[in-house]
ZANUTOR-313611 format. One record per residue: residue number from 0; x, y, z of N, C-alpha, C in turn. Coordinates in steps of 0.1 Angstrom, whole numbers. Example, Ala and Ser with C-alpha at 12.3 -4.5 7.8 and 13.67 -1.06 7.14 Angstrom:
BEGIN
R/nr/n.x/n.y/n.z/ca.x/ca.y/ca.z/c.x/c.y/c.z
R/0/132/-57/78/123/-45/78/132/-33/78
R/1/128/-22/71/137/-11/71/129/0/79
//
This chain:
BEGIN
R/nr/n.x/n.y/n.z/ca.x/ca.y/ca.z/c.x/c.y/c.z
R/0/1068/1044/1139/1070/1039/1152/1083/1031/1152
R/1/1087/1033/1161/1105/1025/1164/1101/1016/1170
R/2/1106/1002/1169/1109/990/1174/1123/986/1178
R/3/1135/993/1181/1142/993/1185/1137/988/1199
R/4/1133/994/1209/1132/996/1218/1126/982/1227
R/5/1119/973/1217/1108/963/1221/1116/952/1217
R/6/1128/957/1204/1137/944/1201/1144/943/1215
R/7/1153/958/1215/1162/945/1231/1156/946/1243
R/8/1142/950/1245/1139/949/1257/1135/931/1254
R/9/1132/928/1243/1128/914/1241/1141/901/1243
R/10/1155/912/1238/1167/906/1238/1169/905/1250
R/11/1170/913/1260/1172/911/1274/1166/906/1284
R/12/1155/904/1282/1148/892/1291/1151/879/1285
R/13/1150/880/1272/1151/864/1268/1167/854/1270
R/14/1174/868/1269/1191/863/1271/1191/858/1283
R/15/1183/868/1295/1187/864/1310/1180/845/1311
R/16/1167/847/1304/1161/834/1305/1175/821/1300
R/17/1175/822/1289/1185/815/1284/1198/814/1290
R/18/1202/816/1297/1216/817/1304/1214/806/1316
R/19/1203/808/1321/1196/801/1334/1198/785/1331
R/20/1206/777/1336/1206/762/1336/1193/755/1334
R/21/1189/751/1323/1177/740/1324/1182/726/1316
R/22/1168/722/1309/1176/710/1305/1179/709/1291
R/23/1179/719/1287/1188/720/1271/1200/725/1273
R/24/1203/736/1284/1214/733/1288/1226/725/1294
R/25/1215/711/1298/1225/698/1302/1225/695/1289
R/26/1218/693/1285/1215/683/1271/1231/688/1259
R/27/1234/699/1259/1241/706/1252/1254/701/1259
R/28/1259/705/1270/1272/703/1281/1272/690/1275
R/29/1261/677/1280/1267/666/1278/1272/660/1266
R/30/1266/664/1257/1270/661/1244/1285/664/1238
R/31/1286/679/1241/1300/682/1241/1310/679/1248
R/32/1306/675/1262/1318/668/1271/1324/656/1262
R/33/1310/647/1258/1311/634/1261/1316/630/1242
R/34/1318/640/1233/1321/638/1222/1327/649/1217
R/35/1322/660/1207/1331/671/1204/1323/683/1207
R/36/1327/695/1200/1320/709/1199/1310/708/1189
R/37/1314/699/1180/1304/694/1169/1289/689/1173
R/38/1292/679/1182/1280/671/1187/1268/684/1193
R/39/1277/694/1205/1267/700/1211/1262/708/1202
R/40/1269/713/1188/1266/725/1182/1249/719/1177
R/41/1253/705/1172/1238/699/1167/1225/701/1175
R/42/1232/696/1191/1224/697/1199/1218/711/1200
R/43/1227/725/1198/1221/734/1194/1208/733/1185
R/44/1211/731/1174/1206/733/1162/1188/725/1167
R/45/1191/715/1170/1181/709/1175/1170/714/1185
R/46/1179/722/1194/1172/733/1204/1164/745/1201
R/47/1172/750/1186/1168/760/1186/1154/759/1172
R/48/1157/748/1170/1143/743/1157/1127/739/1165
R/49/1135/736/1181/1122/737/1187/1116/750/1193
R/50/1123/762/1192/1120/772/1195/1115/778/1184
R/51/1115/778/1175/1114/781/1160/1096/779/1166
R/52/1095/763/1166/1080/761/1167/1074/766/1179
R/53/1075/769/1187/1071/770/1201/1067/785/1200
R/54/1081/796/1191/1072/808/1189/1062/812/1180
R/55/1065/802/1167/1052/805/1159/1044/801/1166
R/56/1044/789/1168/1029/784/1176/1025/796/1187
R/57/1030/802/1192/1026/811/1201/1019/823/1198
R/58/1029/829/1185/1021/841/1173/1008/834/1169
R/59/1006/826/1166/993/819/1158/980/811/1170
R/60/984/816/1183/975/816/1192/975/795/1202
R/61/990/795/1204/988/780/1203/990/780/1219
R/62/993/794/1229/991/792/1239/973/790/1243
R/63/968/799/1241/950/800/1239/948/793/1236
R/64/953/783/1227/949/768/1227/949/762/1237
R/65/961/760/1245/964/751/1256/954/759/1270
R/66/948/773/1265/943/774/1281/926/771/1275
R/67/927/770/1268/913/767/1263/911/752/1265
R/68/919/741/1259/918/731/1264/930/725/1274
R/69/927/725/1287/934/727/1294/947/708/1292
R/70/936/698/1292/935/687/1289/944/678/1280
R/71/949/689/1271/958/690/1260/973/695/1268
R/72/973/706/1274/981/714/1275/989/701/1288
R/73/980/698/1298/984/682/1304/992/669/1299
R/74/987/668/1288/994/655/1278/1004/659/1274
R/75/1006/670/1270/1016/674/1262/1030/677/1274
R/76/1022/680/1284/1032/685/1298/1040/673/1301
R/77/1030/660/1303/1029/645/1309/1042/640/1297
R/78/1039/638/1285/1050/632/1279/1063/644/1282
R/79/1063/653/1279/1078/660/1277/1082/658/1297
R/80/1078/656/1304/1080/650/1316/1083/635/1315
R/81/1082/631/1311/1081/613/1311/1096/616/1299
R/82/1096/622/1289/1111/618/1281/1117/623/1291
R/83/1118/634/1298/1136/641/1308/1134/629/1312
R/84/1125/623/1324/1128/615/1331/1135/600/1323
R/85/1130/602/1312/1135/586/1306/1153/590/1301
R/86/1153/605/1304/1166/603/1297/1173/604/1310
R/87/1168/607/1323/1178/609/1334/1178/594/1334
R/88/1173/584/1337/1174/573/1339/1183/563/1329
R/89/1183/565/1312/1192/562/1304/1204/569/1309
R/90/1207/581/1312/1222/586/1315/1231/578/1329
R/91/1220/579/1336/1222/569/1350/1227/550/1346
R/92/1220/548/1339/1224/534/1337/1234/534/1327
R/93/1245/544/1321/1254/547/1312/1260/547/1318
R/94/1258/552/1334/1271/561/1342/1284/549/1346
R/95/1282/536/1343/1290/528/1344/1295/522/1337
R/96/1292/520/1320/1296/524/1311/1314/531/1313
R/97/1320/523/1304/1334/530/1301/1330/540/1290
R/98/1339/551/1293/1337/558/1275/1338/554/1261
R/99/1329/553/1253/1330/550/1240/1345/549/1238
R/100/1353/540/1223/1362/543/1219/1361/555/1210
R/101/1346/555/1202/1342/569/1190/1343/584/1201
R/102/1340/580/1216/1339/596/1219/1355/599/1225
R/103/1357/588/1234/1374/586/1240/1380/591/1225
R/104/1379/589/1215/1387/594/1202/1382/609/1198
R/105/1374/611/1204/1370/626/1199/1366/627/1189
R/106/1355/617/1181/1354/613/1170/1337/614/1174
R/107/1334/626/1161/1319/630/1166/1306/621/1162
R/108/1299/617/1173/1287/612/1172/1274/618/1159
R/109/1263/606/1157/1256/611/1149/1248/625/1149
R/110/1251/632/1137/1244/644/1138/1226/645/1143
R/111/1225/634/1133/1208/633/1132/1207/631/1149
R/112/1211/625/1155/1207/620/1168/1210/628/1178
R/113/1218/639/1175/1219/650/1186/1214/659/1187
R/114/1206/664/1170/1200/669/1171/1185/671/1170
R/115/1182/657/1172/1167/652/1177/1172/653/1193
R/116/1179/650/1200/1181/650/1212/1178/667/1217
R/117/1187/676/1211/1178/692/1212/1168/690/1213
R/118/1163/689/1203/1147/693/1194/1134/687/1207
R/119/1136/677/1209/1133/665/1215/1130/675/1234
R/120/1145/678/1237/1143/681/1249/1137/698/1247
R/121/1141/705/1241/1131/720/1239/1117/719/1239
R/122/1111/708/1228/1099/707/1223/1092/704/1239
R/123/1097/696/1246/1093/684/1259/1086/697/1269
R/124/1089/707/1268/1076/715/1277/1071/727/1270
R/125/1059/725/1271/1050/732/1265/1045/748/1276
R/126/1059/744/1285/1053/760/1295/1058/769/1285
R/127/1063/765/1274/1075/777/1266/1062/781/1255
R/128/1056/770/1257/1047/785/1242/1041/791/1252
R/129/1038/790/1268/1030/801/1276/1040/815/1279
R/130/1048/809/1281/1058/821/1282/1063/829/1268
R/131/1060/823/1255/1060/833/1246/1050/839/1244
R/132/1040/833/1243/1024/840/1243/1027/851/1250
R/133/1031/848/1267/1024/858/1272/1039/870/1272
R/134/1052/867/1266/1063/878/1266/1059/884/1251
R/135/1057/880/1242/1051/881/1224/1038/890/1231
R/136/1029/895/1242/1015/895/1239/1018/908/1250
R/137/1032/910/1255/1033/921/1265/1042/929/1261
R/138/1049/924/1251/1061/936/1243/1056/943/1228
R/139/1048/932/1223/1046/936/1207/1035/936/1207
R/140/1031/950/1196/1019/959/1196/1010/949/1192
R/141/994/948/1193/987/943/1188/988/940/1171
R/142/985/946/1166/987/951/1148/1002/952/1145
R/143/1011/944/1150/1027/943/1144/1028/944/1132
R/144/1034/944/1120/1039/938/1111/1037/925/1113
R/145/1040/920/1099/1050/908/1098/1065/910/1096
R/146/1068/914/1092/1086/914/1095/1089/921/1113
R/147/1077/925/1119/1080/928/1135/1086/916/1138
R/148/1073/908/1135/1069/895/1143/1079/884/1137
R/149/1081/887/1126/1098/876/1120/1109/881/1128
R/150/1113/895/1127/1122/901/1135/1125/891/1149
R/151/1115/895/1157/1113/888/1170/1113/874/1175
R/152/1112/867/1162/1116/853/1162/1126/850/1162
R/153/1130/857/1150/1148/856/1146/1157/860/1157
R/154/1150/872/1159/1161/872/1175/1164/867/1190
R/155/1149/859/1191/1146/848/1199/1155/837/1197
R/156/1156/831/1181/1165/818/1177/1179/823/1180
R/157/1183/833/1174/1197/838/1179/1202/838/1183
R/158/1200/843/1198/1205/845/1213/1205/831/1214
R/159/1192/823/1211/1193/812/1217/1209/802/1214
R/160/1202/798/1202/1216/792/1196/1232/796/1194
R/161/1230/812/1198/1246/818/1200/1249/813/1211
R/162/1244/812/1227/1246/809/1238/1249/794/1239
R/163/1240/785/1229/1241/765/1230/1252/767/1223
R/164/1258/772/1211/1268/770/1206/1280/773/1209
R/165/1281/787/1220/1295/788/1226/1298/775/1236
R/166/1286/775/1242/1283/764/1257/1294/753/1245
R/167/1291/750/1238/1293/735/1233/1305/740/1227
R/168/1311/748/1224/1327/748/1218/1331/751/1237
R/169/1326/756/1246/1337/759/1259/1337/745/1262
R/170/1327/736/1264/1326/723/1272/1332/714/1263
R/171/1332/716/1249/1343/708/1240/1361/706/1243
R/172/1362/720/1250/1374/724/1252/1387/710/1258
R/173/1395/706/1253/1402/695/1257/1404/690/1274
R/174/1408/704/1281/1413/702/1295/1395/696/1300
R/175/1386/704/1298/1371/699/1305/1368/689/1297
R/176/1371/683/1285/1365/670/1284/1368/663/1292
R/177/1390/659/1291/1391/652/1300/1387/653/1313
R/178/1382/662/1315/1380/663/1334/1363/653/1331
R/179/1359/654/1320/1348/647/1316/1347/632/1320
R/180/1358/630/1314/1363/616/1311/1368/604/1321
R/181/1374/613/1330/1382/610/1344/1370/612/1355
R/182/1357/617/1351/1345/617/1364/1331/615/1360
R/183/1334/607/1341/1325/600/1340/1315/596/1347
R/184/1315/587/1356/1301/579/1365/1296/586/1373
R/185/1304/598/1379/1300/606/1386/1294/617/1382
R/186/1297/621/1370/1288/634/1361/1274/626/1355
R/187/1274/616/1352/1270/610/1344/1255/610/1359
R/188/1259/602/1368/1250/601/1377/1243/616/1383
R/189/1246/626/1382/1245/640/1386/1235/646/1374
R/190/1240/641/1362/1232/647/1352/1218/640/1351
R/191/1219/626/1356/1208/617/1352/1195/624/1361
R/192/1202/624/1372/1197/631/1387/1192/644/1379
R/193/1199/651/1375/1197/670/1369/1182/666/1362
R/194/1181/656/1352/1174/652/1343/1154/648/1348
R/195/1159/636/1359/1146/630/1366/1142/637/1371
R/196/1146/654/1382/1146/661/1388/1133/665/1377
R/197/1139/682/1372/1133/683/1361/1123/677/1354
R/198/1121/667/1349/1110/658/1347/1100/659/1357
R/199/1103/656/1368/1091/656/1380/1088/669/1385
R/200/1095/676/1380/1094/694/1386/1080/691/1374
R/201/1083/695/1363/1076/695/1349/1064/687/1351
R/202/1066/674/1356/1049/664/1359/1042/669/1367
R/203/1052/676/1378/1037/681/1397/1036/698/1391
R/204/1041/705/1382/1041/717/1381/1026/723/1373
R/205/1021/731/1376/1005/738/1377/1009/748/1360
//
């Protein structure tokens, strides 16, 4: 049997998903605006380690968990809602904030901390192991392999992190930092906004 066919049909939905603005894609922009290509790349790395878990969990039945106990699948909704919103609210009260002299210098922020800030915001909704469950449960045969089902991860992480990592060397780019830098309070306030939004989409959503 060929698997060709299921890989990029799996590549091509998942790329269109990923392209779509959410909040790993703020999370990425900001980092790189606001420090280097370096910072967002972490922020990648961090995004894409929570996708790592989100599809095993999904192969190993962790959606069917969450519809089995529904109760669970709530808590887990409720906090990754409660962090966007705590970070739209931290970005907001930053927005007046002068620019660091470490980011104003283009001098890159902590690894570890940007890329818990990924990890952190990927992990924060748990609609993503329903959406793997159910794209993993409508492309790939019952009886896969195991190297199908590695396959399919790997190219899940891929796309992912090829797209945060360009995002984060374009937005690194000198002329858009400084457009960064010169509309600080006002991006800053837009993204916090992008952030709380999101969060409360994620808290009233079914």
């Amino acid at each position: 049997m060929s698997y060709l066919p299921i890989f990029l049909s799996l590549a091509g939905i998942w790329a269109i998903v990923v392209i779509s603005p959410g909040p790993c894609f703020v999370a990425t922009v900001q980092y790189a605006t606001r420090g280097t290509s370096r910072d967002g790349v972490f922020v990648a790395l961090g995004i894409a380690a929570g996708t790592v878990i989100w599809c095993v969990g999904s192969l190993l039945g962790l959606a069917v968990l969450f519809a089995k106990f529904s109760w669970l699948y709530h808590i887990v909704r409720l906090i990754g809602a409660l962090y966007l919103i705590y970070l739209g609210i931290k970005t907001i009260r930053s927005a007046r904030k002068p620019v660091p002299k470490a980011i104003s210098s283009g001098v890159p922020v902590s690894g570890r901390k940007a890329w818990q800030i990924g990890f952190l915001t990927d992990i924060s909704n748990p609609k993503v192991a329903a959406f793997f469950g159910s794209l993993f449960a409508t492309l790939l045969p019952a009886n896969a392999p195991v190297w199908v089902l590695s396959t399919a991860v790997a190219l899940v992480v891929v796309i992912e992190f090829g797209w945060y990592y360009t995002m984060a060397h374009v937005f690194a780019l000198r002329p858009i930092a400084s457009l960064y830098r010169r509309a600080k309070r006002w991006i800053d306030y837009i993204t916090g906004a992008v952030y709380i939004l999101l969060g409360g989409r994620l808290a009233t959503s079914k």
